[in-house]
C-alpha positions in Angstrom: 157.0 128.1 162.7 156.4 127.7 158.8 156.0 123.9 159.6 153.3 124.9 162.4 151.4 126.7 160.2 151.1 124.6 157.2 150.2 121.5 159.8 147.1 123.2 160.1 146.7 124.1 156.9 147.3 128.0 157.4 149.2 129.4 154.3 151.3 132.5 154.1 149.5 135.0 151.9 153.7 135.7 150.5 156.9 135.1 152.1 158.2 137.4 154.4 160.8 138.1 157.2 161.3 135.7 160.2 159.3 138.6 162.1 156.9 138.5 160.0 155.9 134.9 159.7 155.9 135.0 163.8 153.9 138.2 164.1 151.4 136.1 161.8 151.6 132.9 163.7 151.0 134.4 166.8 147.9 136.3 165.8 146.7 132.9 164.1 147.2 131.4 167.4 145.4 134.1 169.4 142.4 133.6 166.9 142.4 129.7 167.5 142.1 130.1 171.1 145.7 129.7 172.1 147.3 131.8 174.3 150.5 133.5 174.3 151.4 131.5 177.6 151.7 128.2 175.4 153.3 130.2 172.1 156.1 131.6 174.9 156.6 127.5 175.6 156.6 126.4 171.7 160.2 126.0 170.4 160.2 127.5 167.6 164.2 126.5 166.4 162.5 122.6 165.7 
């Protein structure tokens, strides 16, 4: 998920728990236009 984020240039304001980060990424997401339907496909363990 880190790996996502930083491929489009979204930094992490601070490090945080494995929750956290996704929590972030997924509102990120939701603000770009993507939905969860596509997040729920993404595999995050790559």
């Amino acid at each position: 998920m880190v790996e996502w984020l930083e491929a489009r240039r979204i930094a992490l304001r601070e490090p945080g728990s494995p929750l956290r980060v996704l929590s972030y990424a997924v509102a990120v997401a939701e603000k770009h236009g993507i939905g969860k339907r596509y997040l729920s496909n993404f595999d995050c363990f790559h």
